[in-house]
Structure formats: C-alpha cells, structure tokens
N, C-alpha and C positions, 0 to 999 in steps of 0.2 A: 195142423193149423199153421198158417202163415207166420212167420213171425214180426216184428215191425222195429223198425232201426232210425232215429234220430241221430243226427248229423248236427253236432252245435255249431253257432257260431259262423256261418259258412258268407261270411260276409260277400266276399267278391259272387257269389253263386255258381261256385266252378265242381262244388265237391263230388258231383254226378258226371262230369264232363272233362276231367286229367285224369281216371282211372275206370277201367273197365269193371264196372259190376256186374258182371254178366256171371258170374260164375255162383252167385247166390242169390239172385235175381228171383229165379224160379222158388225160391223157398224165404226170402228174407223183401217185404215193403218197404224202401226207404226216403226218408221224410229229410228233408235238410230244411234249417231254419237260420235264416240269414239277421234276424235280430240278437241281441245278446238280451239272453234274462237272466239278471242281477237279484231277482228277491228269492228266496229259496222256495218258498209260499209256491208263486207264479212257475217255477221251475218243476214242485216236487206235482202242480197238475198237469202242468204240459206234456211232462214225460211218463205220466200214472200209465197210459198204454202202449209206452215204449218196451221190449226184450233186448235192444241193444242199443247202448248209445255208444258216439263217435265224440268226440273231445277234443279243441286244440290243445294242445302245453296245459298248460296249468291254468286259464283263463274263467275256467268254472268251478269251485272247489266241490269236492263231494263227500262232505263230512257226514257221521253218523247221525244225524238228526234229517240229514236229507233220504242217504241210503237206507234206510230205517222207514220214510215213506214208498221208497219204489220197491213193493214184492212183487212187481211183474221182469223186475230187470234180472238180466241172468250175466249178459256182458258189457263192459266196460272198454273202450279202443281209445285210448289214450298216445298223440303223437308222441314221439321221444322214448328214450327208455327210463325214463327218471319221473317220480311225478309227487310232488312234495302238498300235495292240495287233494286229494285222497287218502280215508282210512283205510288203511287197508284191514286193520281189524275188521271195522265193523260192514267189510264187502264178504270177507269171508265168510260173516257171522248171519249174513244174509245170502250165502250162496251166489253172489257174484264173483265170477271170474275178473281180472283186469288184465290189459292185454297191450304192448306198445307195441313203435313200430321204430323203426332207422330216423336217424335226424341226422343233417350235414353241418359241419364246424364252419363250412366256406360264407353262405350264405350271411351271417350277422359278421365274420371280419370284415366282406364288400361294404355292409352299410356303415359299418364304423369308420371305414376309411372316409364313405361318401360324406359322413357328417363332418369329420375331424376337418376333411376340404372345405366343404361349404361354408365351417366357421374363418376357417385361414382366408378365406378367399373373398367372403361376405357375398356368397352365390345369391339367397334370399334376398338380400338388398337391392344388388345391383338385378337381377333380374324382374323385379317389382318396378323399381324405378326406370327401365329401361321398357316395358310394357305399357307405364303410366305415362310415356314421354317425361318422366323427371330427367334428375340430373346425368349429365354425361358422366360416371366415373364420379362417385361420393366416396368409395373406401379405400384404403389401401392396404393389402393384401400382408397377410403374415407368413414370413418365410416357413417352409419345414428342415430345409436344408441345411443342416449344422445348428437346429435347434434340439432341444432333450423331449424323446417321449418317454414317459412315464408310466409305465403300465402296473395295474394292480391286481394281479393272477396272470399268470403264465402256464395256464394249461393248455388245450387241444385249440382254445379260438385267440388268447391271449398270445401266444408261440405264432400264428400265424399273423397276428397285427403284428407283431415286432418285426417279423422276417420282412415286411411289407416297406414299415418306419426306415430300415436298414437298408433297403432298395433305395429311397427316398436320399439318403445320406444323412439319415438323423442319427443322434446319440440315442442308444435305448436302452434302457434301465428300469429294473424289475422289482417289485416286492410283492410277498406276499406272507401270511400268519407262516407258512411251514415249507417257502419256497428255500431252496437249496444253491449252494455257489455249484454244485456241479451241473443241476436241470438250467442255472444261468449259462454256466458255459455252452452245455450244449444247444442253445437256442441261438448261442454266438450274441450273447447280448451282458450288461453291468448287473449287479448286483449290488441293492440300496440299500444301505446299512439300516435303515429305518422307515418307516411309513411317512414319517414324519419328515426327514432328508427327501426321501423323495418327491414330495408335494413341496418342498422349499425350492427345489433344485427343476423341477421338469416346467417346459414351457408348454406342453402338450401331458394331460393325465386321463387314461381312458381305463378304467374297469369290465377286467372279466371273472370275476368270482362268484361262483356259487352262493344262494343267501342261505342262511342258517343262525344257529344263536352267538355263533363267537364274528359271526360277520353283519350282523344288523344295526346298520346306523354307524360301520365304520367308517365316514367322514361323517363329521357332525359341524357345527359352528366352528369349534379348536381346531380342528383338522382344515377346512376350506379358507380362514383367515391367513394358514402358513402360505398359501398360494399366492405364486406371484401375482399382481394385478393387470398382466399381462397376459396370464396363461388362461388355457383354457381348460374346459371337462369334459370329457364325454363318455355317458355311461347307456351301452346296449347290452347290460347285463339284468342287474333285476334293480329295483327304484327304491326297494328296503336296503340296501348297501349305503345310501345318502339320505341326510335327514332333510327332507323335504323343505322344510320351513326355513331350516337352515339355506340351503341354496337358493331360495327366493329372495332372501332378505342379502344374498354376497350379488344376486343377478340385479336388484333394484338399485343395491349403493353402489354398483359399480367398482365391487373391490375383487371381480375376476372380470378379465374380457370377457369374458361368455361362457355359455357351456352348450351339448348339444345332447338330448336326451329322446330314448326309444320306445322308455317302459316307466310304469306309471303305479303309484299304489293301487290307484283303481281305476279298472279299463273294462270297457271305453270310458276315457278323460270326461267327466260331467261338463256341461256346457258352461258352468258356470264355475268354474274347476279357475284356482290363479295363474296356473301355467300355460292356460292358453293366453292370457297377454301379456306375461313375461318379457322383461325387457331383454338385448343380449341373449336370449336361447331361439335354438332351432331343437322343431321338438316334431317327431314322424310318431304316428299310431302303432307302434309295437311290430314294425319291419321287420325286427332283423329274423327272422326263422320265413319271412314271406316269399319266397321263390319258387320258379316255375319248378326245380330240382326237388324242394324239399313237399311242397306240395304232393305231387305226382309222386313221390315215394310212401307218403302220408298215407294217403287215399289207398294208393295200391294195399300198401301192407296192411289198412285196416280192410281189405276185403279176405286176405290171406287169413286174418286172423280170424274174421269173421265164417272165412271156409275151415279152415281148422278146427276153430271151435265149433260149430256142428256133427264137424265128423266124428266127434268125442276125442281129440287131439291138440288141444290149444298151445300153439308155439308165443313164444318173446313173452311167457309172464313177467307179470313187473310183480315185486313186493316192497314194505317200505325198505329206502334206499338203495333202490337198482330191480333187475330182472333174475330171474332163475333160471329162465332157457332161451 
C-alpha cells in the first residue's frame, strides 16, 4: 500500500519544486498544505491519513495529546537537528520515528544584518514615502561606524553577526548566562561584564540565544528601561527571550528608537496581533531560516530520510535535545 506524506506549512508552494522526489515517489503520495493549522482539533483530522509528515522548525508543536491521535503516522521530518515542540516520549510510545535534516547559520545572520540596516537607515520609511510621492528625505540615518553592537549569545549565528559588526567598524561586545573571555577572544570581539552593562552600554542589541528555562523572558521591562533611548533591538532568535508586552509599551513611549523583530510567540502573527502596528518596529514573518539554501537542503534531506526510513535505516534521528546519528 501506498503510503501518504503531508508537507506542513509550505507557504510559498515550492516544497515539491527545490527537491527531487523522485526517489520515493513510486511508493510515498505527497500532499503539501500551504495554510498553517493552528488548532490541534483541525490538525489531529487533517493528518488522521497521513504515514508521514514533513514540519518546518518548530512552527507546529506535536505534543502527546496530538501524537496520541495520529496511529496512522509512522514518520516525523522535522527541518533542523533540534526540535524543542515534540515529545519525543510520547512519539516513541506511538512508534513514531522523528527524523531531521542540515540547517545553515548563514541564512538568519543575512537577515539580521538586513534588519539591524533597515532600522539605522529608516529603509521602510523612506521607501513608502518615496512610493507615496511623500517627503523628499524625513529621516536621518544612524551611524554603525564606531557605534557598540551588542550581542546576547555568541554561538554559531551570534560569532558570525559579530565578525560582520567588525567589518562595519563597530565595537562588539558579547554576553551571554555561560559565555567565556576566551570564546570572546576568539571571536575577536569585548566581553560584557554583565547583561546588564551591556544593554546600558551598546547602541545596537541583537539576540542569538537558544530559548529554554534559564533564558525566557531574559529582557523584560528592567532589562529594556537600561537601554539607551537611542539604541536599538533586534531579535531573529526566538520571541520568548523578550517579554512581549514589555517591548510594546518601550516601542509606544518611545524610550528605545526602535527595534526590529523576525519571530513571534505566535505564527502566523494574528491579524489583530498589537505588533502589526507598532510604532518604531520593523517586523518580517519569521525570515531568518527562509533561503533558497536552506530550503533546497530541507526538502532534499527530508526525502533522504524519507528513503531511508523505508529501507528499514533511518539516518539524522533527532531525540529530545539533539540527534543520535
């Protein structure tokens, strides 16, 4: 019997069309669905005759009350090797496999920089009002040149915004809960005595940290007040690292220039969601992993693993917190 493969998510409509399915083709039907379903309800029937589903990031969770409805599902292809929004108990406990694939670090430094610009630059403004026939030239532009970036995680995408900052001729300076003077040195970048010095001190503060329990909601109201009223934010990591409510009420009274955000607590952003009219932010649909690169590696390796796991060999398992092969 055939088997049948759901594709979430697949907004742009490309996930049949940057990777060759041909290789499971003859034995696996696949379904891609370009809406995002958000009620578990709505989900656990949509996919009741699914055998394999494909998943962006983390954008669908698949907690044991869901996987618990689907006994037709056998595989799981999850982009990334990380996947914090699956039990993995309760997949095994249902005899699902979960299965990742390669993710690229390049892809979300690009959009960080494009935003961190577009703030310095007031890109959005002056290009609306240059479309509308408005004003000639309304803003004036914030130097990066011998200003302080800030960055909060210096891992694999954080090390690469810095190296970027550094090109730029910025000061770059680093904290993070268990970052180290020597991973500073070797980044070729400052070492912030504090979370706290650092958001007093930097004119530019961008986040790359993992979210978990010792990192949720680390800036909150106290933490985004120390900011200068000059500086700006911008976060393409995850939207649980900043307290929401708190950033709205610093972007309303105007006590940060701005900020520029990628990720959201809940995506897709509701219509009626306060961040779509936000004053002071620039705010893109969850970019930064979207590239022709990471796409096209996505896809591919979820057919790999989809060939794999048929031939009774499943490569890149994920379990919780990372993979096993």
């Amino acid at each position: 019997m055939r088997l049948r493969c759901a594709v979430l998510d697949d907004f742009q409509g490309v996930a049949t069309t940057l990777a060759d399915w041909g290789p499971v083709r003859d034995r696996v039907d696949v379904t891609a669905f370009r809406e995002h379903i958000a009620e578990e309800g709505e989900l656990a029937a949509r996919l009741a005759d699914f055998d394999i589903v494909v998943t962006l990031r983390e954008r669908v969770p698949f907690p044991a009350s869901l996987l618990d409805r689907l006994p037709r599902l056998q595989l799981i292809v999850a982009s990334g090797m990380r996947n914090s929004v699956i039990d993995f108990a309760a997949a095994g406990r249902n005899g699902v496999t979960v299965c990742g694939t390669r993710s690229f670090p390049t892809p979300p430094v690009e959009l960080t920089w494009a935003l961190l610009l577009g703030l310095a630059r007031g890109l959005v403004t002056e290009n609306n009002a240059l479309r509308a026939n408005g004003p000639w030239q309304s803003t004036v532009g914030a130097d990066l040149h011998g200003r302080r970036l800030g960055l909060i995680g210096l891992g694999k995408i954080g090390s690469r915004v810095a190296r970027v900052g550094l090109a730029f001729g910025m000061e770059v300076t680093a904290w993070s809960p268990h970052l180290t003077g020597e991973r500073a040195d070797e980044v070729g970048v400052g070492l912030a005595v504090s979370r706290e010095e650092l958001l007093r001190t930097s004119d530019f503060v961008s986040l790359h940290l993992v979210l978990g329990d010792t990192t949720r909601g680390l800036l909150g109201a106290p933490e985004l007040a120390l900011m200068k009223p000059t500086a700006y934010l911008v976060n393409t990591s995850r939207a649980g690292l900043v307290d929401q409510d708190a950033l709205l009420a610093a972007l309303r009274e105007g006590r940060i220039a701005g900020a520029a955000v990628d990720v959201f607590d809940t995506e897709p952003l509701p219509f009626d969601h306060p961040l779509r009219t936000a004053p002071r932010l620039l705010a893109t649909p969850h970019l930064g992993y979207v590239s022709e690169l990471n796409y096209r590696t996505y896809y591919a390796e979820a057919v790999e693993d989809i060939e794999a796991y048929l031939s009774g060999a499943p490569v890149r398992r994920l379990h919780q917190g990372g993979a096993w092969a």
